[in-house]
Residue frames as a rotation matrix with the C-alpha (Angstrom) as fourth column:
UNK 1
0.994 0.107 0.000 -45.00
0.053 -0.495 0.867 -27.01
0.093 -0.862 -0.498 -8.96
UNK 2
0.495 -0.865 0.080 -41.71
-0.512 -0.364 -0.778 -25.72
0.702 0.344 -0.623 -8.36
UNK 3
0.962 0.173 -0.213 -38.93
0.140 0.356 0.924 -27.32
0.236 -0.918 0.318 -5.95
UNK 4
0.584 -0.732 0.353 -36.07
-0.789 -0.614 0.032 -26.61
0.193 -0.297 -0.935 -3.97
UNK 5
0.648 -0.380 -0.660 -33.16
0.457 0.887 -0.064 -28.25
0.610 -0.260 0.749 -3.19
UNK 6
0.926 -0.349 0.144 -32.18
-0.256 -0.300 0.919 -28.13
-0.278 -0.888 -0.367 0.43
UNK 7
-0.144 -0.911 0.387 -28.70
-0.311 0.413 0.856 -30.40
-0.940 0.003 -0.342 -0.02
UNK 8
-0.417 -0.393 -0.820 -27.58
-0.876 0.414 0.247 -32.30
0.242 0.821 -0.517 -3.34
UNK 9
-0.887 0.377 -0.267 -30.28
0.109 0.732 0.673 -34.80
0.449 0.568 -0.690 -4.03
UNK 10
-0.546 0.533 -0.646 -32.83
0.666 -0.191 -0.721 -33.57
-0.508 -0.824 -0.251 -1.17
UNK 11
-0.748 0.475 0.464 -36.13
0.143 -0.567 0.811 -31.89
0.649 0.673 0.356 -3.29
UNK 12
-0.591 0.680 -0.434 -38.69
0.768 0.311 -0.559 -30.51
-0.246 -0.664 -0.706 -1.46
UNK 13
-0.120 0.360 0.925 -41.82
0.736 -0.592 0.326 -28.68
0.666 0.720 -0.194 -3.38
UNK 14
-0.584 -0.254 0.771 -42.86
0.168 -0.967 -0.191 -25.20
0.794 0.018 0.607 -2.39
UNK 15
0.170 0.918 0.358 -45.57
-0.506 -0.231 0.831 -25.78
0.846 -0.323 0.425 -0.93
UNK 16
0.624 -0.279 -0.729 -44.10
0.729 0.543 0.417 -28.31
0.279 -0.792 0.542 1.94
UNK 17
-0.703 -0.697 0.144 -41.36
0.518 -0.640 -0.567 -25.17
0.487 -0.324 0.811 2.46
UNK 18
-0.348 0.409 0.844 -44.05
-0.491 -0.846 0.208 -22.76
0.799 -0.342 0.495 3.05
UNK 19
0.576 0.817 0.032 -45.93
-0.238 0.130 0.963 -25.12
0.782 -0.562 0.269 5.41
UNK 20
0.398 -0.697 -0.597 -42.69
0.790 0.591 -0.163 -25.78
0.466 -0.407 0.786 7.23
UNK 21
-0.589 -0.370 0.718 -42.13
0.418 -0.900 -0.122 -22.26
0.691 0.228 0.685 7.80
UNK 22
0.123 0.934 0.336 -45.23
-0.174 -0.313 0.934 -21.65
0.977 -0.174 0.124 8.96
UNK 23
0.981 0.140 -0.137 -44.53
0.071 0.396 0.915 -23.54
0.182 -0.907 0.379 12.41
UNK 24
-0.431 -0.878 0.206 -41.54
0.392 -0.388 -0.834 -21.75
0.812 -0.279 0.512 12.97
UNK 25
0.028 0.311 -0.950 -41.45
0.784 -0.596 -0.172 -19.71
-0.620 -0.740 -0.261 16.41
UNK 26
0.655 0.744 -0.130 -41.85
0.717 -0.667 -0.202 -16.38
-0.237 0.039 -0.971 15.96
UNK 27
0.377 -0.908 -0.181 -37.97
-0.582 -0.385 0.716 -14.78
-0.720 -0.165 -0.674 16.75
UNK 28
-0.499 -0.579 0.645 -36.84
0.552 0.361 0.752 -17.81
-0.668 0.731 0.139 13.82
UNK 29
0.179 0.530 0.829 -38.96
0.867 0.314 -0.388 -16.83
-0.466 0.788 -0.403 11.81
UNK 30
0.909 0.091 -0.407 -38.12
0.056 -0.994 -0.098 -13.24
-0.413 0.067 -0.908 11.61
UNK 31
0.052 -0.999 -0.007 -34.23
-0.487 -0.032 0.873 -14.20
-0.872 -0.042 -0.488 11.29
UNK 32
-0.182 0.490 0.853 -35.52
0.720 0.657 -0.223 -16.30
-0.669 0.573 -0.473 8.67
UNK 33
0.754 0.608 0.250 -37.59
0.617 -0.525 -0.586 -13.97
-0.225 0.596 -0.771 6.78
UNK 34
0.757 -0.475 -0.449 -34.45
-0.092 -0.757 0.647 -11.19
-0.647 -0.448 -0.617 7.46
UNK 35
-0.218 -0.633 0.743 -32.07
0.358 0.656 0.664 -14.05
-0.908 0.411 0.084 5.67
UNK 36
-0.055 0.449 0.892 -34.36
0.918 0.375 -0.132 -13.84
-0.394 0.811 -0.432 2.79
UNK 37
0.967 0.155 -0.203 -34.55
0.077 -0.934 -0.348 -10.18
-0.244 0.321 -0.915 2.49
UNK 38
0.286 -0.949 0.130 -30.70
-0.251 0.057 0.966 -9.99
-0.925 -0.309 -0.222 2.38
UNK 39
-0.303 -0.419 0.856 -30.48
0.544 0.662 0.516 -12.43
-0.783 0.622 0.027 -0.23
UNK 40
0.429 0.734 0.527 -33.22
0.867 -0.171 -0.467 -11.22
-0.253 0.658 -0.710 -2.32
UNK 41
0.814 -0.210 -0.542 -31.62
-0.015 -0.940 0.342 -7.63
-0.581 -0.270 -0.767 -1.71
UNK 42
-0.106 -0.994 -0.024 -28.07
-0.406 0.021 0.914 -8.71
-0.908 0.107 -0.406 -2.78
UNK 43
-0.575 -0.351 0.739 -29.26
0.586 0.453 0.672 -10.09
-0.570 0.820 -0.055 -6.09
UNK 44
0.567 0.280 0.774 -30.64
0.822 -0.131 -0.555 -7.34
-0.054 0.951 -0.305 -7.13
UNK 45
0.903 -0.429 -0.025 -27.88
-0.428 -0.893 -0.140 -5.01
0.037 0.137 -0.990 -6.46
UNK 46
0.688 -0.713 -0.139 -25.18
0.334 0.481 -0.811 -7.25
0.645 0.511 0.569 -7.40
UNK 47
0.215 -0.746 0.630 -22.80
-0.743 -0.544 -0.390 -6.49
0.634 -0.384 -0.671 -4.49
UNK 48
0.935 0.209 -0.288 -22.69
-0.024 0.845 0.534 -10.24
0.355 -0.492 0.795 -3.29
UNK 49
0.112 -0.975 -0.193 -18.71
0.503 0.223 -0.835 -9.69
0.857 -0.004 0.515 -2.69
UNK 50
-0.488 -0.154 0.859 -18.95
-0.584 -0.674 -0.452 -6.54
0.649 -0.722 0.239 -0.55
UNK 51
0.152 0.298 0.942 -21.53
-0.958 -0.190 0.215 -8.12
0.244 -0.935 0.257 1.60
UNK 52
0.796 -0.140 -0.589 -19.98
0.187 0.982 0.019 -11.69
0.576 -0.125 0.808 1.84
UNK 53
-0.270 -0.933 -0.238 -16.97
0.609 0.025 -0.792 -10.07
0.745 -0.359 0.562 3.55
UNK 54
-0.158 0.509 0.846 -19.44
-0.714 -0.651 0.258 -8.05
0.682 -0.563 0.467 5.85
UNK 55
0.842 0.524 0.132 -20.80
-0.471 0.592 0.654 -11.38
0.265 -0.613 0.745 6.81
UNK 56
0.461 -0.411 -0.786 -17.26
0.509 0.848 -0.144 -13.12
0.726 -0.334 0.601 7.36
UNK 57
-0.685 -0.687 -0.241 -15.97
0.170 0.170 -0.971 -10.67
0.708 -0.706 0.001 9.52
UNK 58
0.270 0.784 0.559 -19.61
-0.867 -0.054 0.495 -10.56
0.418 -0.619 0.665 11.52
UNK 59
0.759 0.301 -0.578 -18.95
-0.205 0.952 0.227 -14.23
0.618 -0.054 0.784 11.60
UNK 60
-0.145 -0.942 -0.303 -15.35
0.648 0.141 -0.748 -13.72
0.747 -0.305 0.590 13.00
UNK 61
-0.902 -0.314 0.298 -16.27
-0.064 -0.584 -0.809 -11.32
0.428 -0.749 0.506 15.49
UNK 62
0.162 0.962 -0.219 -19.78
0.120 0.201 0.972 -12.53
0.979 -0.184 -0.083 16.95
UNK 63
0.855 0.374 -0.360 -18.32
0.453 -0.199 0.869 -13.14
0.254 -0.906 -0.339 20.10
UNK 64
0.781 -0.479 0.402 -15.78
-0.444 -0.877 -0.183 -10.69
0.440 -0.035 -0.897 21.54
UNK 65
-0.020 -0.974 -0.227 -12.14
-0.293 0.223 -0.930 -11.80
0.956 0.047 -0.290 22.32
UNK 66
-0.752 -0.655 0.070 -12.32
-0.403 0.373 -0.836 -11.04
0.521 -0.657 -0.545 25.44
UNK 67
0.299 0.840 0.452 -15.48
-0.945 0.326 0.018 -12.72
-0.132 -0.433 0.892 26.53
UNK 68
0.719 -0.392 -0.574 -13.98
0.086 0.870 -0.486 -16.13
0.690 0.300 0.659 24.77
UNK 69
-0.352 -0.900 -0.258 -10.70
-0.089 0.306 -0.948 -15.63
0.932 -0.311 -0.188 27.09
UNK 70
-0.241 0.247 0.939 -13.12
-0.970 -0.056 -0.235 -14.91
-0.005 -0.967 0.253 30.23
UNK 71
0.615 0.625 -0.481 -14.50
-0.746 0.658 -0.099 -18.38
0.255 0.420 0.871 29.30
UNK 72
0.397 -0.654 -0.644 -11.91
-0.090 0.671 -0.736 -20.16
0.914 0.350 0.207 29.00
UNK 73
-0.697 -0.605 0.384 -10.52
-0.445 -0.055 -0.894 -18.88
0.562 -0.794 -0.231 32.40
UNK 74
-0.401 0.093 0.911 -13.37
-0.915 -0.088 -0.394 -19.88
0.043 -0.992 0.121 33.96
UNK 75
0.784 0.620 0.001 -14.38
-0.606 0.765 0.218 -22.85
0.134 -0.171 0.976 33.02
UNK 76
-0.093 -0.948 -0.305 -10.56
0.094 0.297 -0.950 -24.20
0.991 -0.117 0.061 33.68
UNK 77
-0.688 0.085 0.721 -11.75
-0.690 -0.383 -0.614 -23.08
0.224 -0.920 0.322 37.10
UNK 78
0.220 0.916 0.337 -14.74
-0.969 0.244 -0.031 -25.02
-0.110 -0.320 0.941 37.08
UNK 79
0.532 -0.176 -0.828 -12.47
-0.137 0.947 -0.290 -28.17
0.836 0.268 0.480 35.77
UNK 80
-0.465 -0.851 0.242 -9.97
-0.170 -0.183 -0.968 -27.48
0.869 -0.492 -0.060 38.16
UNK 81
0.186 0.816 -0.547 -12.95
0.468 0.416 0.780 -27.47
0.864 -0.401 -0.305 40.80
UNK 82
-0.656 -0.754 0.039 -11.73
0.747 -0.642 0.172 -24.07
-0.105 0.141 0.984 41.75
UNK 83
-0.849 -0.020 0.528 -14.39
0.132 -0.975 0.176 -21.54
0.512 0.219 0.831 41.19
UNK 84
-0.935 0.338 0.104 -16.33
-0.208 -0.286 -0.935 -19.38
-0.287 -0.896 0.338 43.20
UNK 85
-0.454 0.772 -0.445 -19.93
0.664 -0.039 -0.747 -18.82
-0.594 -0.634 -0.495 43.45
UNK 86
0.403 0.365 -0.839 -20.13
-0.130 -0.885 -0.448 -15.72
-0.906 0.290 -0.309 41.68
UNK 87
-0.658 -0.697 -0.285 -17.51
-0.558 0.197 0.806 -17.05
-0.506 0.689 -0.518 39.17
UNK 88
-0.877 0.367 0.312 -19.52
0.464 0.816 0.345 -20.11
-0.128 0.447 -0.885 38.67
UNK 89
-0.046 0.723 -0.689 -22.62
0.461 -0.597 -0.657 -17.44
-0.886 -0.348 -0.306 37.72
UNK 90
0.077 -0.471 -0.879 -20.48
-0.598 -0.727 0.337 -15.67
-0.797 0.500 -0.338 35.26
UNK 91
-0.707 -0.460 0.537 -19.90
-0.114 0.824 0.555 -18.97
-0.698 0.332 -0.635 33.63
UNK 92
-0.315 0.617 0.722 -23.13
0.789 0.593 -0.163 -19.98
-0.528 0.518 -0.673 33.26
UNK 93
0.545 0.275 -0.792 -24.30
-0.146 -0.899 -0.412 -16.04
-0.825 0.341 -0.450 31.96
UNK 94
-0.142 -0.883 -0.447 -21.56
-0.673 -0.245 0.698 -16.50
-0.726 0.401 -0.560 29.80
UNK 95
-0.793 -0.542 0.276 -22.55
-0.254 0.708 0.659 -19.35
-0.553 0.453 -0.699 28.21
UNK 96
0.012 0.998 -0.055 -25.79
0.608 -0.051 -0.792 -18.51
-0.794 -0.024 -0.608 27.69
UNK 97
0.401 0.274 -0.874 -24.57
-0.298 -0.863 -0.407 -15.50
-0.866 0.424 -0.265 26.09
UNK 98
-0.285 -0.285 -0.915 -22.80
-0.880 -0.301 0.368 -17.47
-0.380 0.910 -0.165 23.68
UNK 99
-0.266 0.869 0.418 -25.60
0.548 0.493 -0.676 -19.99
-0.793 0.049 -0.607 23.13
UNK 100
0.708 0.693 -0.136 -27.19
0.367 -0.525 -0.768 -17.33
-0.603 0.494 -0.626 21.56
UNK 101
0.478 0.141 -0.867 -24.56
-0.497 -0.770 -0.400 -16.00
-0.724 0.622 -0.299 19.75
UNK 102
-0.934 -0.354 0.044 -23.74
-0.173 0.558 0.812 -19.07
-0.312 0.751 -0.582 17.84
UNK 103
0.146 0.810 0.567 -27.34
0.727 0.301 -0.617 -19.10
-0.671 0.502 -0.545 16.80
UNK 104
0.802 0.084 -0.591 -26.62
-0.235 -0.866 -0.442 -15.48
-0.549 0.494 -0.674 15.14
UNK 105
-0.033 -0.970 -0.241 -23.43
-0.727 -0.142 0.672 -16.89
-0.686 0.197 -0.701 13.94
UNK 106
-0.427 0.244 0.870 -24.89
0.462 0.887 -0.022 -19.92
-0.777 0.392 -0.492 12.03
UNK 107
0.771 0.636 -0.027 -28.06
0.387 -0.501 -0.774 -17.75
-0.506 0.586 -0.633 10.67
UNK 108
0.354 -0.529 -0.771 -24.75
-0.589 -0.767 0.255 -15.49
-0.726 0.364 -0.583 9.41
UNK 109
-0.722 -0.692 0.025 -22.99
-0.484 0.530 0.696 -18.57
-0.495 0.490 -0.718 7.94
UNK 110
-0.147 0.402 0.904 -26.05
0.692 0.694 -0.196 -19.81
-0.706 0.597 -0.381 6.32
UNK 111
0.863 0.501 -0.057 -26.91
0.209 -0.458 -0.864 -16.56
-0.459 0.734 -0.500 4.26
UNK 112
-0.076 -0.987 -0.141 -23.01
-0.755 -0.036 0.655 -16.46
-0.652 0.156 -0.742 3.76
UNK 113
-0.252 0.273 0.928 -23.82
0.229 0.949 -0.217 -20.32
-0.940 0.158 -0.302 2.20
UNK 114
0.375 0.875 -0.307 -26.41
0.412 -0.454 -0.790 -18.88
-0.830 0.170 -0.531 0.48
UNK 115
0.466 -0.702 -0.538 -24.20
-0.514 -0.710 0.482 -16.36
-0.720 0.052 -0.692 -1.03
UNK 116
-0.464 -0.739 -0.488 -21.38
-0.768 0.061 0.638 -18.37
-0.442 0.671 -0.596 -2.52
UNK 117
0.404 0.802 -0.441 -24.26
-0.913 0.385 -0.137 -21.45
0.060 0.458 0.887 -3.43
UNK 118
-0.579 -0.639 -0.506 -22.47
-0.327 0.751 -0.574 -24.10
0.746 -0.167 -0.644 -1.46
UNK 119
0.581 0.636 -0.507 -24.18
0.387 0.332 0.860 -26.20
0.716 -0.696 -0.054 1.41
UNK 120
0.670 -0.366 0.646 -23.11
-0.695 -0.614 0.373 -24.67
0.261 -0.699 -0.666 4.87
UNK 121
0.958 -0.072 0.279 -21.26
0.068 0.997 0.025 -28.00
-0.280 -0.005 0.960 5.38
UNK 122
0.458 -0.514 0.725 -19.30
0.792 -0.134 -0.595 -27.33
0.403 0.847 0.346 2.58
UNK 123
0.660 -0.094 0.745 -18.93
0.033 -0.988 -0.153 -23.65
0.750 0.126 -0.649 3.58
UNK 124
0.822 -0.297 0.486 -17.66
-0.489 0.071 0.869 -24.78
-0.293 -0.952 -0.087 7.23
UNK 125
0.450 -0.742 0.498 -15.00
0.853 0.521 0.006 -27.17
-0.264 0.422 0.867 5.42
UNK 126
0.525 -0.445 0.726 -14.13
0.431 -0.596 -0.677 -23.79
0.734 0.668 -0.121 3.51
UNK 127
0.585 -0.311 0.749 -13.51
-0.520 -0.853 0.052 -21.77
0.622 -0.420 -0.661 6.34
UNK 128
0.889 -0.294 0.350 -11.83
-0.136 0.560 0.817 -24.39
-0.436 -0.774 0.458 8.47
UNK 129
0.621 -0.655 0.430 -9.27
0.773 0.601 -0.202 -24.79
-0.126 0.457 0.880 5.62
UNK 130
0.665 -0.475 0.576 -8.54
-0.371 -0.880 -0.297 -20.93
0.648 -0.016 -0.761 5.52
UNK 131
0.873 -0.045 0.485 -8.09
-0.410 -0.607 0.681 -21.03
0.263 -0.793 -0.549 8.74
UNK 132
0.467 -0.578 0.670 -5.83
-0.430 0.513 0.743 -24.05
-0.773 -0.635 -0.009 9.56
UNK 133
-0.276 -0.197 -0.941 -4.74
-0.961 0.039 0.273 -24.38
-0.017 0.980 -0.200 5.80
UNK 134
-0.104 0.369 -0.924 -4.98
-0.457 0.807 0.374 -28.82
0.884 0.461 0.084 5.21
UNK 135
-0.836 -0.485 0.257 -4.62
-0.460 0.362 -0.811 -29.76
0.300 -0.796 -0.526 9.26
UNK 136
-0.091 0.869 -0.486 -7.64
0.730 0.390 0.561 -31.25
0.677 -0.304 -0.670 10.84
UNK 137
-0.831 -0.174 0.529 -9.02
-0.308 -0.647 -0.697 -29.20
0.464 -0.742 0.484 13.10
């Protein structure tokens, strides 16, 4: 029987993947299944560059600038102990909305993973070092 490996030393046969799958919700699974079509797609038209730089700047622009700077203002409001009602609404909408789009932003950075054949881990180390060259961040 064949098996995968999730991480470096971590085997786990097909058949335990498929039944793990299985008892996904419905909405993962599909993002799931999507992932897989992608991949599958991209190896057989060999264009894994073109769409690895699709997916980093998806990954860089998930959420919009200025939705990250509303944020910021308000929840400085909400430390400050400062904001309104309607503010303190916006907040929480806001954060909701990007809840969700760091799930879409993960799912991106795993088929990105995927992609160069590195654990996301790894991949998050990569992009953290672009970004901020050796600092901690």
């Amino acid at each position: 029987m064949q098996t995968i490996e999730i991480q470096k030393g971590v085997r786990v046969g097909m058949e335990d993947l498929i039944n793990g799958v299985s008892k996904m919700e419905t909405p993962a699974l599909e993002r799931f299944l999507d992932t897989l079509s992608n991949i599958l797609d991209l190896r057989k038209s060999g264009t894994a560059s073109t769409r690895e730089n699709e997916l980093l700047e998806h990954i860089e622009q998930v959420v919009p600038a200025f939705v990250k700077q509303r944020y910021v203002e308000l929840h400085a409001r909400l430390q400050e102990g400062t904001i309104s009602e309607p503010e303190h609404r916006e907040l929480l909408q806001i954060s909701s909305f990007m809840e969700e789009k760091a799930v879409e932003r993960l799912h991106l950075m795993a088929e990105l993973a995927t992609l160069r054949k590195v654990s996301l881990k790894e991949l998050t180390e990569q992009m953290r070092s672009k970004r901020y060259g050796n600092a901690e961040a």
